[in-house]
C-alpha positions as CSV (number, residue, x, y, z in Angstrom):
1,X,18.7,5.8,-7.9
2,X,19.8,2.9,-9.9
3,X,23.3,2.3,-10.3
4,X,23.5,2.7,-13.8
5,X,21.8,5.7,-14.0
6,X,25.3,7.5,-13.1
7,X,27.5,5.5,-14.8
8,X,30.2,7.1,-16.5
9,X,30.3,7.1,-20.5
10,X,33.4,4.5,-21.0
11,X,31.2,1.6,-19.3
12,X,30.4,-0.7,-21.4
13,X,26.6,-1.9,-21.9
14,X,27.2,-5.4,-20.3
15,X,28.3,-3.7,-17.2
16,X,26.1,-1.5,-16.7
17,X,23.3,-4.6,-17.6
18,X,25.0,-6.2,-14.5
19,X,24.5,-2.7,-12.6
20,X,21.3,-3.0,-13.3
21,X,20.5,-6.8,-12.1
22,X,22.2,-6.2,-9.3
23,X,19.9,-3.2,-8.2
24,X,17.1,-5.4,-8.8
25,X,18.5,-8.6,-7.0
26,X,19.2,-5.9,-4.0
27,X,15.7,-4.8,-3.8
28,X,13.8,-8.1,-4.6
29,X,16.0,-8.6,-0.8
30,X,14.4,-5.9,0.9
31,X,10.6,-7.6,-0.1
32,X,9.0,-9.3,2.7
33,X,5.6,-10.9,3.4
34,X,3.3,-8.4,5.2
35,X,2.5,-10.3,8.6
36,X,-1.6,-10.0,7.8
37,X,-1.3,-12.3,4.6
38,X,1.2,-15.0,6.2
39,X,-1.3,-17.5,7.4
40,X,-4.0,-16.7,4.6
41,X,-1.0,-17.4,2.3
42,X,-0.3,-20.7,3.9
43,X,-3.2,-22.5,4.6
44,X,-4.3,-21.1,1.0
45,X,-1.2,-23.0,-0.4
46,X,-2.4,-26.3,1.8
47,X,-5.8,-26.6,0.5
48,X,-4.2,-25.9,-3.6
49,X,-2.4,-28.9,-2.8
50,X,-5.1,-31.1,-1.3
51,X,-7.7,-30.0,-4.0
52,X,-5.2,-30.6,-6.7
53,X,-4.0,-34.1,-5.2
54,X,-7.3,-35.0,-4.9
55,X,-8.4,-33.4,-8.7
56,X,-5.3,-35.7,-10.3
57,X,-6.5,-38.9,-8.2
58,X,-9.7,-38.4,-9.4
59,X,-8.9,-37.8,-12.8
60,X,-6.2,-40.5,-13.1
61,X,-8.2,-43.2,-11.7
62,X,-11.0,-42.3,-14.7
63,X,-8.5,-41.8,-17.3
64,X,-4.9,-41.2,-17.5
65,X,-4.8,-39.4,-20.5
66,X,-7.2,-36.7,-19.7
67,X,-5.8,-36.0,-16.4
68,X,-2.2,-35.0,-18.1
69,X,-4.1,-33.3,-20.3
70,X,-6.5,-31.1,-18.0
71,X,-4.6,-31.0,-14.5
72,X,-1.7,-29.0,-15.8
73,X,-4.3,-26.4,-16.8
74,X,-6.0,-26.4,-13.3
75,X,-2.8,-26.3,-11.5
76,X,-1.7,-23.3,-13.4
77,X,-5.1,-21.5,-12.7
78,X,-4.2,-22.2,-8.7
79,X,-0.9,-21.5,-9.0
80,X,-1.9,-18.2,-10.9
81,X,-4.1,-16.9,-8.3
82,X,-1.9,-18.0,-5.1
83,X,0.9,-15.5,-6.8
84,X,-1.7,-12.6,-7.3
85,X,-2.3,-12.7,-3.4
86,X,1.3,-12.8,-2.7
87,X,1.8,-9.8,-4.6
88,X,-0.5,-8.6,-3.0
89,X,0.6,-9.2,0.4
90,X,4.4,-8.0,-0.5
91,X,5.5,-5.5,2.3
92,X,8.8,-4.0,0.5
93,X,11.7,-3.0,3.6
94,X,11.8,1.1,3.3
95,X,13.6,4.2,4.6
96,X,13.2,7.8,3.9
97,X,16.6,8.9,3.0
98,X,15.2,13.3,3.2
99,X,15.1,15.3,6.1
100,X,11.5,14.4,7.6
101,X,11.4,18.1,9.4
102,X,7.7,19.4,7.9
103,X,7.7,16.6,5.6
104,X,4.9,14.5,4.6
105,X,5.6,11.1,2.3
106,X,2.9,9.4,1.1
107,X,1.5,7.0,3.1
108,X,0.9,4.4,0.5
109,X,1.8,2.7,-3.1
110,X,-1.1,4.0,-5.5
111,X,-1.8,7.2,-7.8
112,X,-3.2,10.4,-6.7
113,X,-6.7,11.0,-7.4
114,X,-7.7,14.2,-5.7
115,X,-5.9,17.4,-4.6
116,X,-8.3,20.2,-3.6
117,X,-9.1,22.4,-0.6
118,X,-11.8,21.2,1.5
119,X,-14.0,21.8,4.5
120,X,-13.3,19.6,7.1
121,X,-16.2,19.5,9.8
122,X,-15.3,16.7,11.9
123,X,-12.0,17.7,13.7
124,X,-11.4,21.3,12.4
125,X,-13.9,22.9,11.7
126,X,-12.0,25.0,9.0
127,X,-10.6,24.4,5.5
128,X,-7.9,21.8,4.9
129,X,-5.7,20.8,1.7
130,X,-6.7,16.8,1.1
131,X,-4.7,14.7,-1.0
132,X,-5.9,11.4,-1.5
133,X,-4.0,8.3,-3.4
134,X,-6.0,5.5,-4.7
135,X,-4.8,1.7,-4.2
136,X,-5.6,-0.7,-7.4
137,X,-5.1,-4.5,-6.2
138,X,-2.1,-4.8,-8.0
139,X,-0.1,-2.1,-5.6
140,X,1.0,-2.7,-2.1
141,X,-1.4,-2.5,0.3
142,X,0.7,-1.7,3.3
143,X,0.3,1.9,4.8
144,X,3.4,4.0,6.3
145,X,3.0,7.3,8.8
146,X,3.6,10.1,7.0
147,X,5.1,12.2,9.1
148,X,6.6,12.4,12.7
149,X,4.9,12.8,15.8
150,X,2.5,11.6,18.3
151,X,-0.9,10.1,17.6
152,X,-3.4,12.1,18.9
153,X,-6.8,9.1,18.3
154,X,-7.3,6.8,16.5
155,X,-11.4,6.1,15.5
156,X,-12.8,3.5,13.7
157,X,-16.2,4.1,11.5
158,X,-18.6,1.4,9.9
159,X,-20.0,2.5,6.7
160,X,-20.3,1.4,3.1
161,X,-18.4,0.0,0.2
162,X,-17.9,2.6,-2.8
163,X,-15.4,2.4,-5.1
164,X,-12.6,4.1,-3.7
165,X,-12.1,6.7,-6.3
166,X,-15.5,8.4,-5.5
167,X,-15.3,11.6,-3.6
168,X,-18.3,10.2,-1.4
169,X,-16.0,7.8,-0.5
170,X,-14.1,9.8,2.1
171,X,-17.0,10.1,4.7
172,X,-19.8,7.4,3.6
173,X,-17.4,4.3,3.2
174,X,-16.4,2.6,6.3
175,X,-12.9,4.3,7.5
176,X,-10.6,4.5,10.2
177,X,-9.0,8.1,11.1
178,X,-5.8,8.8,12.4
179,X,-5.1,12.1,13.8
180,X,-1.5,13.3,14.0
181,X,0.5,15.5,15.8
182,X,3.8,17.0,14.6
183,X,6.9,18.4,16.4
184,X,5.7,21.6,15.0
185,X,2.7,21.4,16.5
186,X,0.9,20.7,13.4
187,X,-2.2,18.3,13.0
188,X,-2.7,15.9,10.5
189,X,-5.5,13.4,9.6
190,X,-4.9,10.5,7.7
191,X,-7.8,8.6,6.7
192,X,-7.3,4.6,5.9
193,X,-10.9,4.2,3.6
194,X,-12.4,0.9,2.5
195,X,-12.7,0.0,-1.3
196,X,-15.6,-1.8,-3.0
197,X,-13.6,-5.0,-3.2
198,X,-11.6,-4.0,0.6
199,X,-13.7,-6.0,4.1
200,X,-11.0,-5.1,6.4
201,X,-8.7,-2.0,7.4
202,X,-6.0,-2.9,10.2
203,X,-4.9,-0.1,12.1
204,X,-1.6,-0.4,14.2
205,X,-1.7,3.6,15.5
206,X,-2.2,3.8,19.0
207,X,-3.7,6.9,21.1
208,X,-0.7,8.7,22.6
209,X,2.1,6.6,20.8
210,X,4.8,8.4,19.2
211,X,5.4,7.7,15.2
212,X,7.7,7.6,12.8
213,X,7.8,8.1,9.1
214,X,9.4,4.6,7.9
215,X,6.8,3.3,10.4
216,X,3.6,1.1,9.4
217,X,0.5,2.8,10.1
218,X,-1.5,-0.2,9.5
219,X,-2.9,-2.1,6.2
220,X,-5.9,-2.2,3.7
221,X,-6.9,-5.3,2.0
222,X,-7.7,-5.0,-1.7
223,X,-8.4,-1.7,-3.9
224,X,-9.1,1.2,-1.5
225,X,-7.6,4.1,-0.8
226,X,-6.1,6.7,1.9
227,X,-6.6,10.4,2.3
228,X,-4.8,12.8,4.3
229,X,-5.9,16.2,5.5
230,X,-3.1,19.3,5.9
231,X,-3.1,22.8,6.8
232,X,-3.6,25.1,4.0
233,X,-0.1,26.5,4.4
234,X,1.4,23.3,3.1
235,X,2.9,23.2,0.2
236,X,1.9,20.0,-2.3
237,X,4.4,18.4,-4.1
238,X,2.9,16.3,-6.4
239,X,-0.2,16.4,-9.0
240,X,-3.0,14.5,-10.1
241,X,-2.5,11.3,-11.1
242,X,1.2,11.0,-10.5
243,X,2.4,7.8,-8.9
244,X,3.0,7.3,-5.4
245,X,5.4,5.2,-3.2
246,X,4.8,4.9,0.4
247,X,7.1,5.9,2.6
248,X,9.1,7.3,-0.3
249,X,7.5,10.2,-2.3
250,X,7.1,13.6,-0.7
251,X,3.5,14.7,-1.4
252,X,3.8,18.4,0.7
253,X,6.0,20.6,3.1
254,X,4.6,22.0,5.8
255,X,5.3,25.6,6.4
């Protein structure tokens, strides 16, 4: 909760403007690089440079004039698109603050796109609850374990390249499925899923391994989108097409 959300009526406005910067300056701190993007980021940054050193040589060398006048213009365009793939490689620092007894957060940044009861045949066999949250390119693309427990298997499938949003997307596009189990003894399935602009899902769940909520599951590069399976019992906390933060938002309760 921002700090000037509770501020008491005699504060004055400028205060509570410096409340306000200060949040932000505090959470801008907790934003990292996600390790998958650091060396794309960097050598990405080295050729800019070299193409643009070379671009302005070129240029000056035919005329002086019209290299002032166009490389400014090119080395916005690179600049522009080097800062698109760092925010999209931001990995913001986390913690649930709830009780995470028969919780489930929502495994990553995005909007809800489906909540309905389904039949699951692949692990179950019976009907499940699936909520699924839908990653644009503009939202972080890191994924968090959504509940405690102990990873069951992990499984890795080839497949195709919808566009995430697409129920078909669930089983036809290439996936990777994670299959937890609680301290209850409950079992949950979460479901990393590959975009139509997304080549690469990285899974750090590991057979047998204890997890954490506040711990990262793994990542998905570009639009795609994550789905994840509960018992009917559950109780879902949000709706369609509400916004989700991993690692933060509740999305059910398990009973």
């Amino acid at each position: 909760m921002f700090a000037f959300s509770a501020k008491k009526p005699y504060l004055c406005s400028a205060i509570a403007y410096q409340l306000t910067m200060g949040e932000r300056i505090k959470k801008l701190k907790k934003i990292r690089i996600h390790r998958e993007g650091t060396s794309e980021l960097f050598y990405g940054a080295v050729i800019i440079f070299a193409v643009c050193a070379c671009l302005w040589y070129g240029l000056y060398a035919v005329s002086p004039l019209v290299c002032h006048i166009v490389m400014p213009f090119v080395c916005g365009i690179f600049a522009t698109a080097w800062m698109m793939a760092l925010n999209f490689y931001r990995c913001p620092i986390r913690y649930f603050n709830g009780d995470s007894e028969r919780t489930v957060v929502a495994p990553a940044d995005g909007k809800i796109v489906v909540i309905e009861e389904v039949d699951e045949t692949d692990y179950f066999h019976d009907k499940r609850l699936m909520v699924s949250i839908f990653m644009s390119p503009l939202n972080v693309h890191a994924n968090w374990f959504p509940c405690d427990g102990r990873v069951k298997f992990v499984k890795h499938f080839d497949g195709n390249y919808h566009k995430a949003w697409l129920p078909k997307a669930s089983e036809e596009n290439e996936h990777a499925d994670i299959m937890i189990e609680t301290p209850e003894g409950d079992d949950i399935l979460v479901r990393q899923i590959a975009g139509a602009m997304a080549r690469r899902i990285v899974t750090y769940a590991k057979a047998d391994e204890d997890c954490y909520i506040d711990q990262h599951l793994g990542f998905i590069k570009l639009g795609s989108r994550v789905d994840v399976f509960l018992p009917l019992s559950s109780k879902v906390c949000v709706t369609m097409d509400q916004p989700t933060t991993g690692d933060q938002t509740v999305i059910a309760k398990l009973k």
